[in-house]
C-alpha positions in Angstrom: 0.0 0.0 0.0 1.2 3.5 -1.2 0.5 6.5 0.5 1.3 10.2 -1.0 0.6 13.2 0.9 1.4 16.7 -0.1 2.5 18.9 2.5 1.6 22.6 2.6 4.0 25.4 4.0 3.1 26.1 7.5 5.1 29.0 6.8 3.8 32.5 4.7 6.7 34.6 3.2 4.9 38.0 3.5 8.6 39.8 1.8 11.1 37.9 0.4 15.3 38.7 0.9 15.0 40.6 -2.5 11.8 42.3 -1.4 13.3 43.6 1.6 16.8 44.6 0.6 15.6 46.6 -2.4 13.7 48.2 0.1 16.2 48.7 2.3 18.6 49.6 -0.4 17.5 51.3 -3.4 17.1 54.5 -3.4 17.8 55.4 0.4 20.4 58.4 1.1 23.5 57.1 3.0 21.4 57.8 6.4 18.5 55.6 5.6 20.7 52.7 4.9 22.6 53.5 8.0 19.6 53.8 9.5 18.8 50.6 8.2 22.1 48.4 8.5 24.5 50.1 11.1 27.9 51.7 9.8 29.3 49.8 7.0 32.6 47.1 7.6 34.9 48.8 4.8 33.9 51.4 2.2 35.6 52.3 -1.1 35.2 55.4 -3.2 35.6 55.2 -7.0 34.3 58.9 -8.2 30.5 59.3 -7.4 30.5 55.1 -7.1 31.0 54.2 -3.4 31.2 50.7 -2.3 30.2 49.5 1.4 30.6 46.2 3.0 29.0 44.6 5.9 31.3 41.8 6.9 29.2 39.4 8.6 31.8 36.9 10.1 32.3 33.6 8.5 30.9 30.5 7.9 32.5 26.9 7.6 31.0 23.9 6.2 32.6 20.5 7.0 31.5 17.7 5.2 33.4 14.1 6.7 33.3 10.7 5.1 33.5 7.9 8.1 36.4 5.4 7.3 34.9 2.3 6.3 36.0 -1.4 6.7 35.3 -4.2 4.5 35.9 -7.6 5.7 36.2 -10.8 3.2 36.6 -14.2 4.9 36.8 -17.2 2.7 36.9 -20.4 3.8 38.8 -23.7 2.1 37.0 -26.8 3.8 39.4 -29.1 1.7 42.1 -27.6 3.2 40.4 -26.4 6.8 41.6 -23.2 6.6 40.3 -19.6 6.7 42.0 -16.1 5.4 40.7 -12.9 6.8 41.1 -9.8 4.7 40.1 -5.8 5.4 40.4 -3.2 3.3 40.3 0.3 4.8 38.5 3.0 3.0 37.7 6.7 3.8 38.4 8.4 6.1 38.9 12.0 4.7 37.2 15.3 5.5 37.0 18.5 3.7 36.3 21.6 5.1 34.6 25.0 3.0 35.0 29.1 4.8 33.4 31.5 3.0 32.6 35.2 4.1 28.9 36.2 4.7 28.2 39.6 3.8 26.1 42.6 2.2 27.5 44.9 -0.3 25.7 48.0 -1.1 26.8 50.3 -4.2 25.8 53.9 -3.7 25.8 56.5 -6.6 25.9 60.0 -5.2 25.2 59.3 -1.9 21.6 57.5 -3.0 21.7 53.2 -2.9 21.3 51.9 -6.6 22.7 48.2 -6.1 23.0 45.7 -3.7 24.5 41.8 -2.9 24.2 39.6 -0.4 26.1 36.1 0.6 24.5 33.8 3.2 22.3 36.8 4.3 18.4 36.0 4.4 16.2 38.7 5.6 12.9 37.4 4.8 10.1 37.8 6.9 8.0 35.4 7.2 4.6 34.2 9.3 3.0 31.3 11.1 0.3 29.8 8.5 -2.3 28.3 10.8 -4.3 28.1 7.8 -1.7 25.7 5.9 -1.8 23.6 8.9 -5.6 23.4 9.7 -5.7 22.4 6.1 -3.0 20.0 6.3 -3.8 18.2 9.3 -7.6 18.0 7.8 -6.2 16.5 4.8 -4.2 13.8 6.5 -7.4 12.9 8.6 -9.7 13.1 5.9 -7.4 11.1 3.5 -7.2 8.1 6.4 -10.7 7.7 6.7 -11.2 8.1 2.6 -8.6 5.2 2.7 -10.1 3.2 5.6 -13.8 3.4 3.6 -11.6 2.0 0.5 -10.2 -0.8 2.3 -13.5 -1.5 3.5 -15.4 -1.8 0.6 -12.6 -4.0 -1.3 
């Protein structure tokens, strides 16, 4: 017996990263994205161009493969003997750092670009409604099933 459910997001995105960064960004005099975001990291000028950086620490990702052990034993009843053999393999690990930041591009003193790495400002709600409707679902879809098996 196969059962598929679909499960709906108990979760509502009311403004997405983009959403609210364009927002925050775009536009804004130097003030209202201090205002916004704090004093920037670093900040380069090129002109009217002007570059700020929020460095927001660092992130490392580790990813580690167990070392494994594969063990053959054969057996020679003729003979009544046995050989044991491992093998070893594995073992190894390997490890990512990246920087998380923003990095806003301001063009006389207004925002006009922005970029973000490993930076999610959405905002987002509880969906009672997704859940009513999922936990429904899943009842209703037992008893539609037990009725099946019933009739069969």
């Amino acid at each position: 017996m196969v059962v598929i459910m679909i499960n709906t997001s108990c979760v509502t995105t009311l403004y997405t990263h983009k959403q609210v960064m364009d927002n925050a960004v775009v536009g804004r005099t130097k003030d209202e994205i201090i205002q916004a975001f704090g004093l920037p990291s670093q900040k380069q000028q090129e002109g009217t161009y002007e570059q700020w950086v929020y460095d927001l620490g660092q992130k490392t990702i580790t990813l580690s493969r167990p070392s494994l052990s594969n063990t053959n034993v054969s057996v020679n009843p003729s003979y009544n003997t046995a050989a044991i053999r491992t093998t070893e393999f594995g073992g190894k690990s390997e490890s990512e750092t990246y920087n998380k930041y923003i990095k806003i591009i301001l063009n006389n003193n207004v925002g006009v670009k922005w970029e973000s790495v490993d930076v999610d400002y959405s905002v987002t709600e509880q969906n009672n409604t997704g859940t009513v409707f999922y936990v429904l679902g899943v009842v209703g879809g037992g008893i539609l099933l037990g009725v099946l098996l019933a009739l069969i």
